[in-house]
Residue, then its C-alpha position, 0 to 999 in steps of 0.5 A: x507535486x502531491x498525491x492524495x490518500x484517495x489516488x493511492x488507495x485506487x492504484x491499491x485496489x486495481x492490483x488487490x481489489x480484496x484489500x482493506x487499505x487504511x492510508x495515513x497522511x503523516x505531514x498533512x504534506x500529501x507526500x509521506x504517507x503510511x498505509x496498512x494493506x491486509x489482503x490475501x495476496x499476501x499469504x504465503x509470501x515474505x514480508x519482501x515479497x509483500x511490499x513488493x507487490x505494494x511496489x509494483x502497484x504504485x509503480x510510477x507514483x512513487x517517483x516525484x509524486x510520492x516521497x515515501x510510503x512506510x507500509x505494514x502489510x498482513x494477511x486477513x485473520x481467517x487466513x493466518x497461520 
C-alpha cells in the first residue's frame, strides 16, 4: 500500500498550517518520499525536535503506508538567526 505527495502533504499542513512543504516521490514508488518543511514551529527547536514534530504529524502513516521519508526541515528566512 502507498501514499501520494498530496495525503502527505495534508497531514503536514493539519499540524503546521504556515508550512511551505515541497514532497519529492524518490522511486515514483509512492513509498520513499523527501519532503523540505519550512515553518515557524520550528524556531528554536533542534533539528530532533523538528523532525519530531515532522513525526508526530504523520503518526500512523508512516507504518505499512509510508516506508521512508528523508526530511530537511528549516525555519522561514525572515526568522533565522
Amino acid at each position: 500500500m502507498s501514499m501520494h505527495a498530496h495525503e502527505i502533504e495534508t497531514l503536514l499542513k493539519t499540524h503546521l498550517p504556515d508550512a511551505e512543504i515541497t514532497i519529492t516521490d524518490l522511486a515514483g514508488d509512492g513509498e520513499h518520499y523527501s519532503a523540505a518543511i519550512v515553518s515557524a514551529a520550528f524556531v528554536g527547536k533542534t533539528r530532533v525536535q523538528q523532525h519530531q514534530i515532522v513525526y508526530e504529524a504523520l503518526r500512523g502513516s508512516m507504518d505499512g503506508k509510508l516506508h521512508a521519508l528523508a526530511l530537511q526541515t528549516s525555519v522561514p528566512d525572515d526568522m533565522a538567526n
